[in-house]
N, C-alpha and C positions, 0 to 999 in steps of 0.2 A: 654284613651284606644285607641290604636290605630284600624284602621279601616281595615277587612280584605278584600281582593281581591275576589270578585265575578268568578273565574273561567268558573265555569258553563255558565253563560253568557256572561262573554269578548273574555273567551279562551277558544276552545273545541273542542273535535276532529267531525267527523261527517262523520256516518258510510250509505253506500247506496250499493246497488244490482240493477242491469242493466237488465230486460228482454234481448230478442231476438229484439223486436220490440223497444230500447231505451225509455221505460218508465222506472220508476225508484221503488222499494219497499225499506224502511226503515228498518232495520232490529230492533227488540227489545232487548232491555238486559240493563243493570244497570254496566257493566262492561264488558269488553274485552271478556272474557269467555261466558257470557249468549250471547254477541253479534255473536262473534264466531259462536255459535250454532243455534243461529238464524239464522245464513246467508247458513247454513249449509241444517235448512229445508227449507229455501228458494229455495234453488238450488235443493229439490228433487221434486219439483214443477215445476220448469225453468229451463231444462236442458241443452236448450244452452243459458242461461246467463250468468253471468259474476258479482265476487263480485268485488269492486270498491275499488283502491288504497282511503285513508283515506283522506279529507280535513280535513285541518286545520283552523278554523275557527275564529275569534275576531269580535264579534257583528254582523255585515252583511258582511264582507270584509271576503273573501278567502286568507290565509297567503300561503300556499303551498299545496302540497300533499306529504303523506307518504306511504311507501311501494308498492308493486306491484299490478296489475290488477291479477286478476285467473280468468279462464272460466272453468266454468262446463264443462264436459268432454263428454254431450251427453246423460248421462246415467240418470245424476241427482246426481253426486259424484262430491265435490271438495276439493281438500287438502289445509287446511289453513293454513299450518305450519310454511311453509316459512313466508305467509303472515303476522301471529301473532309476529314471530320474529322481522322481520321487522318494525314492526309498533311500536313494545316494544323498540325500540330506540330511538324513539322521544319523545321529554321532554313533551311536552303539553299530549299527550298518559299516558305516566306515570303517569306526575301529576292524572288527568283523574281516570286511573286506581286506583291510592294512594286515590283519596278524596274519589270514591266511594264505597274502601275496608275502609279504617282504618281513613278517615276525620282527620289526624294530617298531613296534608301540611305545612312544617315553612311556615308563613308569608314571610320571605327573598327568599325561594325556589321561592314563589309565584310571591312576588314583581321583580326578575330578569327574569322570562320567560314572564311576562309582558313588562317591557321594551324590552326584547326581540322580539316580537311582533309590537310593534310601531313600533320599526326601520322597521322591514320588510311589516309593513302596509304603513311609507309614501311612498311604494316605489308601490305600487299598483297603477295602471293607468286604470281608471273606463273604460274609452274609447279605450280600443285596443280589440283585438280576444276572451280575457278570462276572461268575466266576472264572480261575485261574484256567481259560479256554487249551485244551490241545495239550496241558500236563500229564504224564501220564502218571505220575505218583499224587495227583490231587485228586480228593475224596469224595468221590459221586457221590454217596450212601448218605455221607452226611450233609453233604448243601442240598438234597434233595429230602431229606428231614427236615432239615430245616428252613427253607421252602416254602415245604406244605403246613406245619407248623406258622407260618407266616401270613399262607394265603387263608388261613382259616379262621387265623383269628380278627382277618379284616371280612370277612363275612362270605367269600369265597369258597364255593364244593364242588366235591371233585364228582367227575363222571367216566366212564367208559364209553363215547358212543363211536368213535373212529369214524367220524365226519367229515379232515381230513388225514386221515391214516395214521394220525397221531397215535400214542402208547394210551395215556389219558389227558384227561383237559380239567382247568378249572375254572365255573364258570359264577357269575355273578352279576344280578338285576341292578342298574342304574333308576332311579326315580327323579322326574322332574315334575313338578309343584302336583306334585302328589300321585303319581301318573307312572306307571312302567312306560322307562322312553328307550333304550335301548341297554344291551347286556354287554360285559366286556367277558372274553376268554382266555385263559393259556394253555397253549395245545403243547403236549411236553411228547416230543419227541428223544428215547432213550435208545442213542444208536449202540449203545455196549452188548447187545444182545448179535450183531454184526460180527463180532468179534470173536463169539464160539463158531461162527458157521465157516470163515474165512479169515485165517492166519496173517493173509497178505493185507487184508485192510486193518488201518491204525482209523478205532471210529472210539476215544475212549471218552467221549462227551455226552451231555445232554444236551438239547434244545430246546428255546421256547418259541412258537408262533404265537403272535399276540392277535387276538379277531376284536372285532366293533360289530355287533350285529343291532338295526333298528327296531325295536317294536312296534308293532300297530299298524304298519306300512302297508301302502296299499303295494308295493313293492318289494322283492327282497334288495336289503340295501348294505352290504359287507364290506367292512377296513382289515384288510388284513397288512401285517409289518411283521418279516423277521428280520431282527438286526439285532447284531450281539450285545450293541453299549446301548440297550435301551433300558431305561428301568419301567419299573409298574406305575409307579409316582406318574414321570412321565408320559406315557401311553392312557393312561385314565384322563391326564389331561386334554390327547391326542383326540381322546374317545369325543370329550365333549365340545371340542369344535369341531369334532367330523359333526357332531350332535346337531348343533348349531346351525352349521354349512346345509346340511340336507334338508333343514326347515324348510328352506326357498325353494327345495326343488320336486320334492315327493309328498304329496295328502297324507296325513296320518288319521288314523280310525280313531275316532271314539269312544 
């Protein structure tokens, strides 16, 4: 008798709601629909949160994200229409969906979105920007050693100043032809401290805000980006055509 594929647990989607203040609420439901509606009274609760595009999940390892972010609108109204659409495209969703309406999954359906999976699992790098988000058995302690370990040895030092309410930040001078032109930062927000004070919120994350700040300006002139699939690589590059873009528009000093 052949052995069936544990979905639930290798592969699964994994549904979350964002406060205002980036803690996070799980929403409840047994399927798309009841979760839908869950997220639904969540936001008449949280009305500037924000429901969260879908991870993709295999054991502890983050596979991708599906479908788009919504934020509540203010009021405590969100439309999740697009969102439900969207998210009904991906196969792991469906599966999802299918085991927990009608539990006849073929085994072969099962067995190909599995391998499907591998391949985009060896391809996960525990060590860059975007780790395994909303795991609860994945190891803050250490991507956060290793991290700063990271940001150090590209030239990067840390500070305390809680500038915007961040835990700490790491910051680091840019020079263009010889000249302080502007600084890049990462303001690390560590929500796990959430989690001694209140039982009911699941915040078992860290976070990065990424800042662009200009030197010399007669201006203060700030880039600020959180978004989870961003890397450092990238964002440095971001830095230097915000760099670039503002030449045209602000005097810089001397």
């Amino acid at each position: 008798m052949e052995k069936e594929l544990n979905l639930t647990d290798d592969m699964r989607p994994s549904f979350w709601f964002m406060r205002d203040d980036h803690t996070f609420i799980k929403p409840s439901g047994k399927n798309v629909e009841e979760i839908r509606q869950s997220l639904i009274n969540i936001a008449k609760e949280n009305p500037y949160g924000m429901v969260c595009s879908v991870i993709i999940v295999k054991g502890n390892k983050e596979i991708r994200r599906v479908g788009p972010t919504v934020h509540v609108d203010g009021n405590g109204n969100v439309d999740l229409t697009n969102w439900c659409g969207e998210i009904m495209n991906d196969d792991v969703v469906r599966i999802f969906e299918g085991k927990q309406k009608h539990s006849n999954t073929s085994l072969e359906e099962k067995t190909r979105l599995s391998e499907i999976c591998d391949k985009l699992l060896s391809k996960v790098d525990t060590n860059n920007d975007n780790p395994e988000l909303f795991c609860d058995s994945f190891d803050w302690n250490l991507w956060l050693k290793t991290k700063e370990e990271y940001l150090k040895k590209l030239g990067y030092k840390k500070y305390y100043q809680n500038l915007k309410r961040e835990d700490f930040a790491y910051w680091k001078i840019f020079n263009i032809d010889n000249n302080e032109a502007y600084q890049i930062g990462l303001l690390f927000y560590d929500y796990r401290k959430y989690n001694e004070s209140n039982s009911n919120i699941n915040a078992n994350r860290i976070s990065i805000q990424y800042e662009c700040m200009l030197i010399n300006c007669d201006s203060r002139v700030d880039l600020s980006i959180t978004k989870d699939n961003i890397t450092l690589v990238e964002f440095e590059k971001i830095a230097l055509d915000f760099y670039n873009a503002m030449l045209l528009h602000f005097k810089f000093l001397k």
